[in-house]
C-alpha positions in Angstrom: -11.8 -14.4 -43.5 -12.0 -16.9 -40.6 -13.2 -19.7 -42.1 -10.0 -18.9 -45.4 -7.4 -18.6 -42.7 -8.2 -21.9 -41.2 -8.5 -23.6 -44.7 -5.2 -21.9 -45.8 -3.6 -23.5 -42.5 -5.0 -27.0 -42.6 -4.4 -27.3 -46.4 -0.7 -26.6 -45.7 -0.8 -29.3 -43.1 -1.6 -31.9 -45.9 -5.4 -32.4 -45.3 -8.1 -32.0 -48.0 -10.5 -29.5 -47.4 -13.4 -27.9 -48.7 -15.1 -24.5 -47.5 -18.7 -24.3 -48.0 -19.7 -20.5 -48.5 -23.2 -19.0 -48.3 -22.7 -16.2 -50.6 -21.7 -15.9 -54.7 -18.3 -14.1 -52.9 -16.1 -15.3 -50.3 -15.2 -12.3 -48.6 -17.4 -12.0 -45.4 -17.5 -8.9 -43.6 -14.5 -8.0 -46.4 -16.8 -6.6 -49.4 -15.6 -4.4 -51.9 -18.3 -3.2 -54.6 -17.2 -1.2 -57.6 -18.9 2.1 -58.1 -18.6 4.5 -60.7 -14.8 2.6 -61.3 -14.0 3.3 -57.8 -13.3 -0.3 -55.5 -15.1 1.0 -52.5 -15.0 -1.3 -49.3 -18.0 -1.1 -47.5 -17.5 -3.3 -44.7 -14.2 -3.7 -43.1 -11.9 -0.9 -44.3 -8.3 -0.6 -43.3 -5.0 -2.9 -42.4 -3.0 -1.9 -39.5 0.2 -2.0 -38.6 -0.8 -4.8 -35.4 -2.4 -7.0 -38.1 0.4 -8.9 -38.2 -1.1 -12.3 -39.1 -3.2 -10.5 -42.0 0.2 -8.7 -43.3 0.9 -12.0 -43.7 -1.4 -13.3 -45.7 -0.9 -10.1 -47.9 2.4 -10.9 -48.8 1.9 -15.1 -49.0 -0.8 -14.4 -51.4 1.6 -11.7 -53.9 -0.1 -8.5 -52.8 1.9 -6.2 -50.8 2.7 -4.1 -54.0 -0.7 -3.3 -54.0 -0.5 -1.9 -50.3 -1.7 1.8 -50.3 -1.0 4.0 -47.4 -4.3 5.5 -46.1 -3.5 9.0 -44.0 -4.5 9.0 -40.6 -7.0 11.6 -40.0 -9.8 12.0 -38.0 -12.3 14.9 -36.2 -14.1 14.6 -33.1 -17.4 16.8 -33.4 -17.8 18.9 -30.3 -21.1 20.8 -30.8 -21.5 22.3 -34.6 -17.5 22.1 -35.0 -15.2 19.8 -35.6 -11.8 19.2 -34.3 -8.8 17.2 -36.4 -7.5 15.5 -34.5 -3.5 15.7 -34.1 -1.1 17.0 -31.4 -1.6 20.2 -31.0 -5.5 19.7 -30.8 -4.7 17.3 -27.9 -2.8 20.7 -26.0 -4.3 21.2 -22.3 -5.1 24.9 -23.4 -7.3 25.5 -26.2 -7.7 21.7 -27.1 -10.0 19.1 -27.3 -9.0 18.5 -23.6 -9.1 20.5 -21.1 -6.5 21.3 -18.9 -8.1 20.4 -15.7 -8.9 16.7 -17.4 -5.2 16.3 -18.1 -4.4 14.2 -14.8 -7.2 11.9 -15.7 -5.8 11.1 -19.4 -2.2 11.0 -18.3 -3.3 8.2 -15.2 -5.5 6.3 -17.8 -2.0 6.2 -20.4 -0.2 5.0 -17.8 -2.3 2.7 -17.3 -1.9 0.7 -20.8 1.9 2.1 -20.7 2.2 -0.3 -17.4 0.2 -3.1 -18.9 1.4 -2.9 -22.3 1.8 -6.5 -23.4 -1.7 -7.3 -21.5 -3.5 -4.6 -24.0 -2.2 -6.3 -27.1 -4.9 -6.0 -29.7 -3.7 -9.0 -31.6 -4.3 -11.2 -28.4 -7.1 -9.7 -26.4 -7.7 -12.7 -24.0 -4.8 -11.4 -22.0 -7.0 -8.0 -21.0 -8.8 -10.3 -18.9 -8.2 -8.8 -15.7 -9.6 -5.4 -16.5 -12.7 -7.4 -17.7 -14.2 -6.8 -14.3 -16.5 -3.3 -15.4 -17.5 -1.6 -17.9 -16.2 1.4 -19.7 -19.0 3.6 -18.2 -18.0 2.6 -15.3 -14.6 3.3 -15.4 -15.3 6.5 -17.3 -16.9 7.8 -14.2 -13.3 7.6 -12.4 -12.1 9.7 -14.8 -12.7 13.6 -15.7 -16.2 14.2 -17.2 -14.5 15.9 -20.1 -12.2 13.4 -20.7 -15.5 10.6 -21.0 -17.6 12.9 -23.3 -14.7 14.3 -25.7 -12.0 11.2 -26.1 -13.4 8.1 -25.1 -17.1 7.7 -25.9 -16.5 9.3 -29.7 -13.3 6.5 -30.1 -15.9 3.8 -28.7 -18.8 4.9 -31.3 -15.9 5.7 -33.9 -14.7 2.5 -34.1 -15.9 -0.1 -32.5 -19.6 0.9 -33.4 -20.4 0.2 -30.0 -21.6 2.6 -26.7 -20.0 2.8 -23.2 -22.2 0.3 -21.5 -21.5 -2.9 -23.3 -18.4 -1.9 -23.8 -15.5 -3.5 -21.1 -13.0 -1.2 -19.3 -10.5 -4.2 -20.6 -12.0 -3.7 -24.7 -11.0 0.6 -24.2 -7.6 0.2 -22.5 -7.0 -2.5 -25.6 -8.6 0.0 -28.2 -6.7 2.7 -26.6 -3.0 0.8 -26.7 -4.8 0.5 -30.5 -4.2 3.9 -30.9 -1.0 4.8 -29.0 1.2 2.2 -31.2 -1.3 2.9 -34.6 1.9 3.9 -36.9 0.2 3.1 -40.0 -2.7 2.6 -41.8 -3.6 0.8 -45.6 -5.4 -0.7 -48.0 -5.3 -2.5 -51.0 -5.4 -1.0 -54.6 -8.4 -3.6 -55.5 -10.2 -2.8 -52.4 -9.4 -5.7 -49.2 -11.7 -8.2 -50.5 -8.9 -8.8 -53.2 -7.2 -10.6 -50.1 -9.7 -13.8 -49.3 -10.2 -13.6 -53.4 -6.5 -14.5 -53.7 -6.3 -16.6 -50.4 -9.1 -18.6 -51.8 -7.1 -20.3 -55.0 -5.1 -22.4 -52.5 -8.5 -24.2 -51.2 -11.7 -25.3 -52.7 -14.5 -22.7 -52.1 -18.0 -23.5 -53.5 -20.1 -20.9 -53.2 -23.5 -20.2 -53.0 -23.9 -23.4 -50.5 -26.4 -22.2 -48.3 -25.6 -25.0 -44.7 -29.2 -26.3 -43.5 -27.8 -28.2 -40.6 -24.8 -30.4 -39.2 -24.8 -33.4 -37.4 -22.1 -35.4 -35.4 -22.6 -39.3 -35.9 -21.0 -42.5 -35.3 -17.6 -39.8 -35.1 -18.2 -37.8 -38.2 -19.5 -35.2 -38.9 -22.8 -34.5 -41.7 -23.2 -31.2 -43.3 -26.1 -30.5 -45.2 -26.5 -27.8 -47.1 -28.5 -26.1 -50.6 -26.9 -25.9 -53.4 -28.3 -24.3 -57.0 -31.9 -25.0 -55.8 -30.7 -29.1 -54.8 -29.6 -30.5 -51.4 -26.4 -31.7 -50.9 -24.1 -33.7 -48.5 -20.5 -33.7 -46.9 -19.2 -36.2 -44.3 -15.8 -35.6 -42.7 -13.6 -36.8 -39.7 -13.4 -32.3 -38.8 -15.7 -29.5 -38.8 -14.8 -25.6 -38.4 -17.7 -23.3 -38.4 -16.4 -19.6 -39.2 -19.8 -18.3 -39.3 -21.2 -15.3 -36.8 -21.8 -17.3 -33.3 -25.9 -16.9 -33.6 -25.5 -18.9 -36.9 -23.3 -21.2 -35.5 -25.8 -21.8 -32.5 -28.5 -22.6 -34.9 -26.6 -25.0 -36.3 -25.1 -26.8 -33.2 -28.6 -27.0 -31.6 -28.0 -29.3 -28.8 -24.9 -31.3 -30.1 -22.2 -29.2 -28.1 -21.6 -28.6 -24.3 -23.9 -26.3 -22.7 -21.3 -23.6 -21.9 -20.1 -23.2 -25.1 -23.5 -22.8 -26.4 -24.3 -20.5 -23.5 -21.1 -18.3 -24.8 -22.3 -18.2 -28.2 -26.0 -17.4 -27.6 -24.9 -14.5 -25.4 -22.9 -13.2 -28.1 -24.2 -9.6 -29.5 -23.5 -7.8 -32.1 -23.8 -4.1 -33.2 -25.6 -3.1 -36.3 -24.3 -0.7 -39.0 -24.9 0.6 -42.3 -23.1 2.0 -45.2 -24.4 4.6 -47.2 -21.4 5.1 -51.2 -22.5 7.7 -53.2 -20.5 8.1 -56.5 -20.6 11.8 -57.5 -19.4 13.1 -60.6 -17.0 16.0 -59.0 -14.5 15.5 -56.6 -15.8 15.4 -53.2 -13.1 17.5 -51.4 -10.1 16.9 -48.9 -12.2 18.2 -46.2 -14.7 14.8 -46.5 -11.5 12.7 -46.3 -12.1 13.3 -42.3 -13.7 11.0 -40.2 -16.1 12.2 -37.8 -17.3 10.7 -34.4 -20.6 12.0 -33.4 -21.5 13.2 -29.9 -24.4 12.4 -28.2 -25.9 15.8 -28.6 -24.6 16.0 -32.3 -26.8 16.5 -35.4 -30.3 15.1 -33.3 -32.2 12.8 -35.5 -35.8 14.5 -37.1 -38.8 13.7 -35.4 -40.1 10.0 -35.5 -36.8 8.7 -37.2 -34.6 6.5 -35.4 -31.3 7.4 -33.8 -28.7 6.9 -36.0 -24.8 8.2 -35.2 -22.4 9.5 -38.1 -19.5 7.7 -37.4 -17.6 8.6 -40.6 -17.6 10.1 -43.7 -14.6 9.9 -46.2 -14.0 10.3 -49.5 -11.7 8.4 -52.4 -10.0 11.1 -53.2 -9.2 12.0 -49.5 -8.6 8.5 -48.2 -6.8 7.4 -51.3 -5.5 10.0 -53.4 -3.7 7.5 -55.4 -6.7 6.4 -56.5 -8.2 9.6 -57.0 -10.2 11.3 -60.7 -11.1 14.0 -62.3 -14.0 13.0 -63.6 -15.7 11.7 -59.9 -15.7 10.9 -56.7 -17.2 8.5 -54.6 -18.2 9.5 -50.8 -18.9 6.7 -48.5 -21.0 7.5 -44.3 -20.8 5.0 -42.0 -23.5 5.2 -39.7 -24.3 3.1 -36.4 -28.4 2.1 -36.5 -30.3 0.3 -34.2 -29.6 -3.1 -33.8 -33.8 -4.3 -35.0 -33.4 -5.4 -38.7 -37.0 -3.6 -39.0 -34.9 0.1 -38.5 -32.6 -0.2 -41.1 -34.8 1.8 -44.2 -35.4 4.9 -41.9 -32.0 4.6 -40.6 -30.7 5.0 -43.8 -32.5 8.2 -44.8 -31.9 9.3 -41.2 -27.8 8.7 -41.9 -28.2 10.7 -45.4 -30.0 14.2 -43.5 -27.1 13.4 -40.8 -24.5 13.6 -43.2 -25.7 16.3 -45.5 -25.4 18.9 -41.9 -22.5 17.3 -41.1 -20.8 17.3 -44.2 -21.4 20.5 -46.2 -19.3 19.7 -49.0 -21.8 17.0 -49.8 -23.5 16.9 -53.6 -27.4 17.6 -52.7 -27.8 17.6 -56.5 -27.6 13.7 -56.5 -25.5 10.9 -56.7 -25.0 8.9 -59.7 -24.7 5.6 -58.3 -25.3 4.8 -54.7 -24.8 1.4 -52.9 -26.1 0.5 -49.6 -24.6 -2.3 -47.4 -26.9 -3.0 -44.4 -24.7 -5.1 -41.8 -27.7 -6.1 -38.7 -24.5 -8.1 -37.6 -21.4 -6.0 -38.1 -19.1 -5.8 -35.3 -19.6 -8.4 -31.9 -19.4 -6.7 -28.8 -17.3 -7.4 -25.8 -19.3 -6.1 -22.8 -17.9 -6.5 -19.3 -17.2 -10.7 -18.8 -16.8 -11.4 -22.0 -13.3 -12.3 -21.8 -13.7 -13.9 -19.0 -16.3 -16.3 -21.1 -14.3 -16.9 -23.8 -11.6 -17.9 -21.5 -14.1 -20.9 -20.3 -14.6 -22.6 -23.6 -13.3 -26.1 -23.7 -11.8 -25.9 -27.3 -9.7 -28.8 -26.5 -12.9 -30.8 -25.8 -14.4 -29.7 -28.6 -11.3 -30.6 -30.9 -11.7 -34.2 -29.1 -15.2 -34.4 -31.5 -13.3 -33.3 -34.5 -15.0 -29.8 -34.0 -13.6 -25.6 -34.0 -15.4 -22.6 -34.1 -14.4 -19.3 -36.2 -15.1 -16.0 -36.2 -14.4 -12.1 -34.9 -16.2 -13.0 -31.6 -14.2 -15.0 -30.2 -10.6 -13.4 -30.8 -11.7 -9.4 -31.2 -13.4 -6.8 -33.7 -11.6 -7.0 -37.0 -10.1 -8.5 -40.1 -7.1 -9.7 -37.3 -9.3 -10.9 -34.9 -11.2 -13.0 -37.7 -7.8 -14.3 -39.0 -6.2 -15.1 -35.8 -9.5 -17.2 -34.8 -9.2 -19.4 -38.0 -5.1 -20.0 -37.8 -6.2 -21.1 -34.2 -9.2 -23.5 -35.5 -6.8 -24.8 -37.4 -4.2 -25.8 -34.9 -6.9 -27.4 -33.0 -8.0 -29.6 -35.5 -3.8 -30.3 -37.5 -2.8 -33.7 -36.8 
């Protein structure tokens, strides 16, 4: 999506460009795989309503009547129950928080109340003041309750990540997330229909696999494999929208130390997605997602510790797009973040779900995909802003050079977007 945004940009802005993709799709972290019908997104899944730059590009590329509404519900696990979350499970008697952890929540709102416009997802190098600790360490101001039942399930939940390498400045921003969340969609053709449309305004050759890149006598040499030959690009501008540890690799030692410093320090949680197609409806009550506790559903013995972070269901999530004749139920599972765990983590996420989710078909699917993501979401521990803040871009631009990706402008489709319109600015005459 990065590397399409910036293409989209400089392509309006009259220069002739071509994006060199590694896969046979151009999608990214956007994949959409049909199963049993169904156009089931297995890695990003949902618009929101402060994607504003993506919203965009929805309705420049001809596809906001295929925007479908996606309903807003969610469970926290607390023990062998679940809780939905809404209002009145939020009440200070009887609710997911206690009464005597209310003060705590109602300082910590107030908090991204008073710094509202410094919390904005959609530009989270402004949270840099709060980038001083980490979440774990700010939790530990707050009510123990509060920590255990809210905030560390909404950290897993969605960002994939844990308290620790997570930055107080990265929850207040997830947390304004939530507070203005009004809305929340898809597309009808699943989201990688987006890039797929925004890429018939550029030229996109896929299946080029980059080998290396090289900055001489001012321009730049990309080689990269091709259909089993080698192949060659020169050009006056470079942008590399690829995850910063592939963009390191590629760099070597032709860019300034910091900026190579930033992107070797950048880390990334790992994932998994587990889409069963099942020949029955799956039931509403699937169409939750769930955020595992730390005590929730143990892993068995020898297998590594995976977390449930959500289960849904087509015909929960998108009833519009629901059948009869099937269903399709899709877990998404944090895993260890060693490429070697993934297999076990994937059986591991399948017992996890089948206690968590009763109404899951042990009789067995009939047609499964699984999308292993060692690199899914990049973390923003405690500094991170702060290093971000320190890249000379300008220089960089100076050499004919920008870098893409979710790292550097936050954890989503928006954050990817916004870091390619930028690349793009950089590099526009």
């Amino acid at each position: 999506m990065a590397g399409l945004a910036c293409a989209r940009e400089l392509t309006r802005r009259g220069l002739d460009v071509v994006v060199l993709e590694a896969s046979e799709r151009v999608g990214g972290r956007v994949d959409t795989r049909d199963i049993n019908g169904f156009a089931v997104d297995v890695g990003a899944g949902f618009l929101s309503t402060f994607h504003h730059r993506t919203m965009a590009l929805v309705e420049e590329t001809g596809l906001t009547a295929d925007l479908l509404p996606l309903p807003a519900r969610a469970a926290l696990l607390q023990g062998k129950n679940h809780f939905l979350l809404r209002l009145r499970s939020l009440s200070p008697v009887g609710g997911i928080v206690p009464l005597r952890a209310w003060p705590g929540l109602i300082r910590m709102l107030g908090l991204v109340m008073w710094n509202w416009s410094a919390l904005d997802p959609a530009e989270i190098i402004r949270a840099e003041k709060f980038d001083d600790i980490s979440a774990a360490e700010y939790g530990r101001q707050l009510p123990a309750e509060l920590v255990s039942r809210l905030l560390g399930p909404a950290i897993r939940g969605f960002l994939y990540w844990d308290a620790d390498s997570t930055s107080k400045a990265m929850l207040l921003v997830l947390l304004r997330a939530a507070v203005s969340m009004r809305r929340l969609q898809t597309l009808r053709r699943g989201l990688e229909s987006l890039p797929d449309a925004m890429s018939l305004d550029v030229s996109v050759r896929v299946g080029c696999r980059v080998r290396g890149v090289k900055h001489l006598d001012g321009r730049w040499h990309t080689q990269f494999d091709h259909q089993g030959g080698h192949g060659q690009l020169e050009s006056d501008r470079l942008v590399l929208a690829t995850p910063a540890h592939v963009t390191a690799d590629l760099l070597g030692s032709d860019v300034h130390a910091s900026v190579r410093a930033m992107l070797e320090s950048t880390v990334y949680a790992a994932a998994v997605t587990v889409s069963h197609g099942v020949p029955q409806p799956a039931g509403s009550d699937v169409a939750a997602t769930f955020v595992a506790g730390d005590a929730a559903v143990p892993p068995a013995a020898g297998a590594p510790l995976t977390r449930l972070v959500v289960a849904t269901s087509v015909s929960g999530s998108t009833p519009q797009l629901a059948r009869a004749d099937g269903d399709v139920v899709t877990f998404y599972g944090k895993v260890p973040d060693t490429d070697d765990a993934f297999d076990s983590a994937v059986g591991q996420l399948l017992i996890e779900a089948g206690r968590l989710v009763p109404q899951y078909p042990a009789s067995g699917p009939v047609a499964s995909v699984v999308a292993p993501w060692p690199h899914a979401v990049p973390r923003f521990p405690p500094g991170r802003l702060r290093t971000l803040r320190a890249v000379d871009h300008v220089g960089l631009a100076r050499t004919g050079l920008a870098l893409a990706g979710d790292y550097l402008c936050g954890p989503s489709i928006e954050g990817a977007v916004q870091s390619g319109q930028q690349a793009a600015q950089r590099l526009a005459p």
